[in-house]
N, C-alpha and C positions, 0 to 999 in steps of 0.2 A: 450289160446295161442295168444301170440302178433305178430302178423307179420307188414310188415311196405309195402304200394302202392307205385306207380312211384313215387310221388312225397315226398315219406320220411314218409309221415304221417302214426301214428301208427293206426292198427285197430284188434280188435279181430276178430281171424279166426272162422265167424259163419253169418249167416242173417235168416236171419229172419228166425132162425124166415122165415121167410118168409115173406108174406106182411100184414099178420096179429100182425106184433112183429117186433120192432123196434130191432136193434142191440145197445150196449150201444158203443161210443167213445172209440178210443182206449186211449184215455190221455183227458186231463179238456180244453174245448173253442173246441176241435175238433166237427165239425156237424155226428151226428147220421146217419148211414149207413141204407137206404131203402129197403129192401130186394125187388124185385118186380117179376112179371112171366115170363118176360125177364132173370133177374138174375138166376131165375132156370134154364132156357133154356141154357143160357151162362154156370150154374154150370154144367150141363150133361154134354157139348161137351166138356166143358174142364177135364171131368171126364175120357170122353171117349177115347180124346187125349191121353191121361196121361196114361192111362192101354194099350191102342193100340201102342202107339210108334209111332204116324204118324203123318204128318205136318195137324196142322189145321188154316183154314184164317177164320178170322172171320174179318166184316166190316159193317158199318152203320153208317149215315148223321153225322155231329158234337154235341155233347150235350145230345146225349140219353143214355149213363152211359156207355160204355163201359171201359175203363180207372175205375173207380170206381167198377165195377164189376171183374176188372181183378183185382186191388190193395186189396181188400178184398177177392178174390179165396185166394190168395198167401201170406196174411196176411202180405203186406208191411205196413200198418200205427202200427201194433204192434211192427215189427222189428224194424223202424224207431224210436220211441218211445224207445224201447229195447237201441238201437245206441245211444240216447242221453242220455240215463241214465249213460252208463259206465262211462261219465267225474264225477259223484258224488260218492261218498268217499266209499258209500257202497259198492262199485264195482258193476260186472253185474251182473243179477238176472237170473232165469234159461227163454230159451230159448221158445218165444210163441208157447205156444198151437196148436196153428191155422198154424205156419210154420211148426210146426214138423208132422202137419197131411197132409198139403198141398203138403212137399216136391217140391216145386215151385220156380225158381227165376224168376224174373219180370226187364227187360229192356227195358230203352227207349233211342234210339239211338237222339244225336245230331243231329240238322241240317245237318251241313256238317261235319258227322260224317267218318273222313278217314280211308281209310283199316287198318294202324297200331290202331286205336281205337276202331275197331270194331272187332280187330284181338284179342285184350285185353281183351275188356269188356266181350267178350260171355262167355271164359273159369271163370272169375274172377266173373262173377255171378250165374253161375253153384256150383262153389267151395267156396263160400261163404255159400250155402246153405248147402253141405256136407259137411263142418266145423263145422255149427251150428250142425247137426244132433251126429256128432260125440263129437263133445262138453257137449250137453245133454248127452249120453250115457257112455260117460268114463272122463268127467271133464277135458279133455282136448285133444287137438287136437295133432296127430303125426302123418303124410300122411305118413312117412315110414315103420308102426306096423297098420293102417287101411289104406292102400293105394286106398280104395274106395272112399274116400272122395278127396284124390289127384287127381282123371280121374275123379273127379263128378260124381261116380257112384251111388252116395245117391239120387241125384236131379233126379226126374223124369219127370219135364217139365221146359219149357223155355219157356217164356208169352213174345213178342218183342212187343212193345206197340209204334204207331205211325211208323210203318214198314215203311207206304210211303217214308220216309226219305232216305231209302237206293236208296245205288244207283245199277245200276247192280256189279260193284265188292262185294258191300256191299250184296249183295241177294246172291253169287255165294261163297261167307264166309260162312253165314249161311248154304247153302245147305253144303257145306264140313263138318262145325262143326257138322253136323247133321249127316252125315255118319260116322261120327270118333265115336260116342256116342249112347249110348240106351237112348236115351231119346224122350220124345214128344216135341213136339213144337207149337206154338202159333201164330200167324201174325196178328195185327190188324191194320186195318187200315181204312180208309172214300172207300166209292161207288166203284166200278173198281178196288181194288186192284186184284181183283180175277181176270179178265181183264187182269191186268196189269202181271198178274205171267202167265198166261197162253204165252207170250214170253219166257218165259225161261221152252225150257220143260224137260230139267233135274231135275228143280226143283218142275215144275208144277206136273212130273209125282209123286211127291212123295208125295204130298195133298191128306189126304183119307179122309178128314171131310172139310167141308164151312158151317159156320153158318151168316146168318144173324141176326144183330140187331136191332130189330123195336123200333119206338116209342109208348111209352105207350098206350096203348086203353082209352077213355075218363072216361071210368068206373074206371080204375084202376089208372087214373090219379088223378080223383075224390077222392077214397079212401086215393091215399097216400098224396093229399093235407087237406085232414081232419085231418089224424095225424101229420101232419107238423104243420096244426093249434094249436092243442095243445101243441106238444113237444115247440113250439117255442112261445108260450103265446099268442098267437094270437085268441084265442075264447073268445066270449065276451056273453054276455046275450043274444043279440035278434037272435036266431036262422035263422030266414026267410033272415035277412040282412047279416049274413054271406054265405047262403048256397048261396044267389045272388054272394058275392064277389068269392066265389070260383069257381063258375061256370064260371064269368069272369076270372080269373086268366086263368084255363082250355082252354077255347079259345083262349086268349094270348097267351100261350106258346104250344100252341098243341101237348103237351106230351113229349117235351123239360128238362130232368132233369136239364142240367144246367140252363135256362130259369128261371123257377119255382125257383130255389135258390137265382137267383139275383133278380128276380124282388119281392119275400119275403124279400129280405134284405133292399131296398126299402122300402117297405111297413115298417116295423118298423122304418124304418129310419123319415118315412113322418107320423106315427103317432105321433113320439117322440117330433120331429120339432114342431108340431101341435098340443100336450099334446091329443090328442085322444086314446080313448079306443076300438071303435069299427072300424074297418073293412069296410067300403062299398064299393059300384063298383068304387064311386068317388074316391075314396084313394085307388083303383088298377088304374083309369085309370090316375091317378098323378104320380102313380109309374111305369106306364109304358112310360108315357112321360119323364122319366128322364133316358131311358134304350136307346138302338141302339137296338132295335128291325126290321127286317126286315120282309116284307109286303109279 
């Protein structure tokens, strides 16, 4: 079913291993998803959220995957993917896997995201998901003959990604949409969000999970830079000179996922430049002089 947003444009009423096993791309040039033991940690609470009904904050430094971990719970780079396909002739294709098990929508408010758009967004990403579910099930959508999917009663969690952003009306929306609805909810955000909610304690009181997000442990840092080496072609012959380069890397980025991506992208960038094949500390610490890395 075709329905049409504020501003006219049409859109189908629907959305969207571990560390041993890479996940494959949801579409061709997309970077492979790193399952890590953070990402398990992250998958229970948001498991737990999700079956309990109750606000969960989750928060940690910038760059250690949370966003990536939340966009894979909720299976957004497949719906995405799904979202671009409709413009090709074959029409849409049925509904990912991963959304219809997740039952999840995933929102990241604007900067200065004002109450009419936050008033918007939270119901229209709820209902998007309970479009899709209903979509898979009966091939099309009618909220008046399954009115579950009209009150978002399919979706069972709500992932609000980079929460800081709100402002208190923005926090004081949420808390309401959350009473109007069975559903769990998500809040992610950097250091002291948790902090920062315990001012509002209408909303505070109704947090029954906090997780924090760590930075990778060097071991496991270690491990998923080894399989980075090869997924991204980066092993070469001499063993002993790459396990130096990695171990360098490691240090640089001190368990930094975003870190670790750019300053690999770097790295291929400066062997290409430089027609090299292998890896050393030298061509990490070239790639990290070309990075804004802080001290």
């Amino acid at each position: 079913m075709l329905g049409k947003d504020d501003d006219g444009r049409r859109f189908l009423s629907g959305t969207f291993g571990e560390i041993n096993g890479l996940t494959s791309p949801p579409y061709p040039g997309a970077p492979a998803f790193l399952p890590t033991r953070e990402h398990r940690r992250f998958t229970e609470f948001a498991d737990t959220v999700r079956a309990h009904r109750y606000i969960g904050v989750c928060w940690g430094p910038p760059g250690v995957g949370k966003t990536l971990s939340a966009r894979h719970y909720a299976g957004a780079p497949e719906w995405e993917q799904w979202q671009r396909d409709l413009g090709e002739d074959r029409g849409p294709g049925p509904i990912p896997e991963r959304v219809l098990q997740a039952r999840t929508a995933l929102w990241t408010p604007t900067v200065n995201a004002s109450p009419r758009q936050v008033d918007q967004a939270l119901p229209r990403s709820c209902q998007q998901i309970s479009y899709a579910i209903d979509y898979h099930r009966h091939g099309r959508v009618d909220p008046f003959v399954h009115p579950e999917s009209r009150s978002s009663g399919l979706t069972e969690l709500l992932i609000i990604d980079e929460a800081d952003r709100l402002k208190t009306t923005g926090l004081e929306q949420v808390r309401d949409y959350y009473d109007r609805h069975t559903i769990g909810m998500i809040l992610i955000g950097m250091p002291g969000i948790d902090k920062r909610l315990g001012r509002y304690p209408q909303l505070y009181s109704r947090v029954g999970f906090a997780h924090e997000y760590r930075q990778l442990t060097p071991e496991e840092l270690t491990a998923v830079l080894v399989r980075r080496w090869h997924t991204d072609g980066l092993a070469g012959d001499d063993e002993f000179t790459q396990t130096v380069a990695v171990a360098t890397i490691a240090r640089i980025t001190g368990g930094n996922f975003r870190l670790v991506d750019r300053l690999l992208t770097q790295i291929r960038r400066i062997l290409e430049i430089n027609h090299l094949a292998t890896v050393t500390p030298e061509v990490v610490e070239a790639a990290r002089d070309a990075l804004l890395i802080g001290h």
